[in-house]
N, C-alpha and C positions, 0 to 999 in steps of 0.2 A: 414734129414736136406738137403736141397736145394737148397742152399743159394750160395755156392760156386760150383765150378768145379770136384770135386775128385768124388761127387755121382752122378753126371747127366748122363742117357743116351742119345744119340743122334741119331734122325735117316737122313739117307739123303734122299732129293726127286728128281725129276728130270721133267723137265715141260715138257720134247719130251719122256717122258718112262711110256708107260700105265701099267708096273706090279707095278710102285713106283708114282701113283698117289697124287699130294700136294693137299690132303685131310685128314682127320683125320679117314678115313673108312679105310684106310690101313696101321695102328698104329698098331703092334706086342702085345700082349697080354703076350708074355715071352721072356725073354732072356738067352742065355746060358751065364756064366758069371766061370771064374776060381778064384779063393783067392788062391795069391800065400803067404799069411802071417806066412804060417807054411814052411817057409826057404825052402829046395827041395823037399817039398813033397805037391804040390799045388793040390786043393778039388774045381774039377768042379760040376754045379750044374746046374740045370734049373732053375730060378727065376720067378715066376708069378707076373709082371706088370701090371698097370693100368696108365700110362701116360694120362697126359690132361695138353691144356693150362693153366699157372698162370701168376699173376701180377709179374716182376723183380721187379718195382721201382712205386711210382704214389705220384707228390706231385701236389698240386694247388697254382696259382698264378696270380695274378691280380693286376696291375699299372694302373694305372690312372694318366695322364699327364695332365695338362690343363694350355694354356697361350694366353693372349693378348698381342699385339702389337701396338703401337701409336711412328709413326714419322710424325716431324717438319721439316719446312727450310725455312728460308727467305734472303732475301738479304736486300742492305743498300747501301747507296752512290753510287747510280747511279750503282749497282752488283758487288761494290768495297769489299764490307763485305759480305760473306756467313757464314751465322750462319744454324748448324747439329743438330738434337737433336733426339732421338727415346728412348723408353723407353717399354722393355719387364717384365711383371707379368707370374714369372712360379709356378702353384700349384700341387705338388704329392701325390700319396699316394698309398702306396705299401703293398699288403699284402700276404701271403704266410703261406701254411697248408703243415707242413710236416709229413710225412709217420714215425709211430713208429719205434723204432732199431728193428730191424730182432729180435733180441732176447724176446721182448715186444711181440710178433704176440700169439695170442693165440694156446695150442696147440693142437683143431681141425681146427685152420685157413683151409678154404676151397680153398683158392691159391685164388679167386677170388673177395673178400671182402675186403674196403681198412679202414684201421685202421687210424688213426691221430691222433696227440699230439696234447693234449689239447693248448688253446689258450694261452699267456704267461702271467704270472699274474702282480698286480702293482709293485710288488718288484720284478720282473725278474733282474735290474740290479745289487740289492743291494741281490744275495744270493750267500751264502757263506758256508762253512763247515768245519772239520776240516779233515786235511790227516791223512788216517791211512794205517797199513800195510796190505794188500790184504787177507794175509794169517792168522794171527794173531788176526787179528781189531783192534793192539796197536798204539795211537795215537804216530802221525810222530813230530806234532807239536804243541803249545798251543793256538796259533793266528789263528783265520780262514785266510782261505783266499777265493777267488774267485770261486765260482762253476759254472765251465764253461762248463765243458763234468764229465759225470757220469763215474767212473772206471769202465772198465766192465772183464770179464773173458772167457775162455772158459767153451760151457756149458762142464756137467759131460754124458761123451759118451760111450756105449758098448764097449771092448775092439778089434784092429782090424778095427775100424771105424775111420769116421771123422767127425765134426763138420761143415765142410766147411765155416770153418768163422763166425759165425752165434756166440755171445757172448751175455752172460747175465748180470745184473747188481752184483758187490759185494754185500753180504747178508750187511754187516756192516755197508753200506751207505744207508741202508733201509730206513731211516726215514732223512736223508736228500733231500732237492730238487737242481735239477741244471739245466741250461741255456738251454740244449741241451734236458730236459724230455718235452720241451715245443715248439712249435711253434714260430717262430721270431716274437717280438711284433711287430703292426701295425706303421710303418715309413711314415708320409706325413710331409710337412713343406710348405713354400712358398716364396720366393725371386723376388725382381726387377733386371733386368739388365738393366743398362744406359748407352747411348754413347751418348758424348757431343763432340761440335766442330765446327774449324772455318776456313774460308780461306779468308785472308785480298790480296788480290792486291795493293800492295804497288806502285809498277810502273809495265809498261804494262810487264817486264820481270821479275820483282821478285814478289814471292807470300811469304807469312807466312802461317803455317799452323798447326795448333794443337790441341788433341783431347785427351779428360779422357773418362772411359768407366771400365762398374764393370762386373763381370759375377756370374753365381748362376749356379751348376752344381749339379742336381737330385742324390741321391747313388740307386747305383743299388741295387736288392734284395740280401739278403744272405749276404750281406758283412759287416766282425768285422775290426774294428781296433786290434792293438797292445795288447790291453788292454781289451778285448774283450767283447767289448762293440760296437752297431750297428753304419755305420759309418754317419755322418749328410754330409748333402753338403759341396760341395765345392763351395768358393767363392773367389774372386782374384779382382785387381784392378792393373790397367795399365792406362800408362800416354806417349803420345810420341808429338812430334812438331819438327818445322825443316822448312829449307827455301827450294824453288825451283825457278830456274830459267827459263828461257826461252828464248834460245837465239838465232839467224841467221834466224829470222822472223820466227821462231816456229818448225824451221827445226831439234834443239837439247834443250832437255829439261833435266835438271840434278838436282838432288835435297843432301839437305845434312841434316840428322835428325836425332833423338837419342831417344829413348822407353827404360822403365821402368816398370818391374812388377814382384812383390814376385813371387817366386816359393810355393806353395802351396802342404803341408805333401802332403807324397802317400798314398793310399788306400790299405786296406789287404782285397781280396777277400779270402772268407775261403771255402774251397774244402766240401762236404756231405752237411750235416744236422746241427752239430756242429761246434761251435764255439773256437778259437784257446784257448788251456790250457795255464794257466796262467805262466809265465816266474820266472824259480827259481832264486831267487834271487842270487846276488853275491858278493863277499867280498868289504868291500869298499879298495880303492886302492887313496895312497897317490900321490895327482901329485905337479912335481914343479910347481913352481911359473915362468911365462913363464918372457920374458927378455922384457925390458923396446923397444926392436929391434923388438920384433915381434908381427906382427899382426892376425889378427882371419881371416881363408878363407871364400871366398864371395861366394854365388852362382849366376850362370848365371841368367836371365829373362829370361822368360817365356809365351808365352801365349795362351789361350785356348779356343777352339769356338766348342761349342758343340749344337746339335738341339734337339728340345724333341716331341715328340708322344704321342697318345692315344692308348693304345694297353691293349686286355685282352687273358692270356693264360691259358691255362687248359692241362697238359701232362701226361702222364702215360702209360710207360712200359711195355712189355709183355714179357716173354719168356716161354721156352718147358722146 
């Protein structure tokens, strides 16, 4: 097992030391190694090694951003009216091959051959199962719920060893499927963003001026909501106007304005491969009835200006 830190050996090299050459021609072939597992009486040994580079990690990834842009303007009344307009089209689409759980790896894996989870199927959102005990297979509950990450275990290890991390699926959940035995399904959508607006010169030192404007924000790869489910864009609407002045022949300009825009749920980016386990539920809990006095708190405004790219990535990890 390999996977974690307790069995790796490690050697060091040095770029100015020609006996520790950073080549793979002077990789040791054995190591002396002690097992202190039997308490004061530790069993040194000589160890016959074959070290060679392998993959740590390898997943594939590919975004595709695409947008146009179209702005407007004209004036009116002798440049009395300035009329604003532009209007952006963003298209994505995101897709992403993740690398099997350590424990999926076949076991003659050659450390150099990258395995992936199949593609996600139509019912990726809607699978579910039922909880059982790890140890027993006796069901927890009668109601499925959400199958979001596969339970998994330690494998079964020689005594004296370790696993290093490295865990298998429960035998029980054999014949169920879940979120995370699959690849993130393919996420694109496509949104406008508009910004409207206007600036009246009402006299040579007072202006009007005010402006709507929506936004459309791409989700990045990998990221579940709450409820773990992949997340859709973000989209928002803001509104602001306000007068401005001009005064002492242009010498002090000052203005007075007011904007407005929801705040817009946050995002749960979710750390690996898997997607966040579903949330156990909790007792319901009686609340009073609040006073004819008080009110519900507000949240601040907000707002958000993000750019978007064409970009395609390909990664993968190597370690000794």
């Amino acid at each position: 097992m390999w996977q974690g830190s307790d069995e790796q050996i490690r050697f060091r090299y040095y770029w100015n030391e020609s006996a520790r050459p950073y080549t793979d021609s002077g990789i040791p072939s054995s190591v002396f190694r002690v097992n202190w597992a039997d308490g004061n009486n530790p069993v040194a040994a000589t160890t016959t090694v074959q070290p060679k580079w392998i993959l740590g990690d390898w997943n594939d990834q590919d975004e595709e951003f695409n947008n146009a842009i179209l702005a407007l303007s004209a004036r009116y009344f002798g440049g009395k009216l300035v009329l604003l307009s532009s209007t952006r089209y963003d298209r994505f689409e995101t897709r992403q091959r993740s690398r099997v759980e350590l424990g999926d790896l076949p076991l003659d894996w050659d450390g150099a051959s990258r395995y992936y989870k199949p593609d996600a199927p139509a019912d990726w959102r809607a699978l579910a199962y039922i909880p059982r005990d790890n140890t027993t297979g006796a069901a927890l509950a009668t109601a499925p719920i959400p199958a979001a990450t596969r339970p998994r275990v330690n494998t079964a290890i020689p005594a004296n060893t370790s696993n290093n991390g490295v865990q298998v699926g429960v035998p029980f959940f054999a014949g169920d499927r879940f979120r995370n035995d699959y690849s993130n399904p393919i996420n694109q959508g496509s949104g406008l963003k508009v910004s409207d607006g206007f600036v009246y010169h009402a006299l040579n030192w007072v202006s009007l001026v005010a402006n709507y404007a929506t936004s459309y924000v791409p989700p990045p790869v990998g990221a579940f909501t709450l409820s773990n489910d992949v997340v859709t864009p973000q989209t928002g609407t803001g509104y602001d106007g306000g007068v401005r002045f001009t005064l002492f022949g242009g010498r002090l300009t000052t203005s007075r304005s007011t904007a407005a825009s929801p705040r817009p749920p946050p995002r749960r980016s979710m750390p690996s491969s898997a997607a966040m386990p579903p949330a156990t539920p909790r007792p319901a809990v009686a609340i009073p009835a609040a006073s004819p006095m008080s009110s519900a708190p507000t949240t601040s405004p907000r707002a958000t200006r993000v750019s978007s790219s064409k970009c395609r990535a390909r990664s993968a990890a190597a370690g000794a």
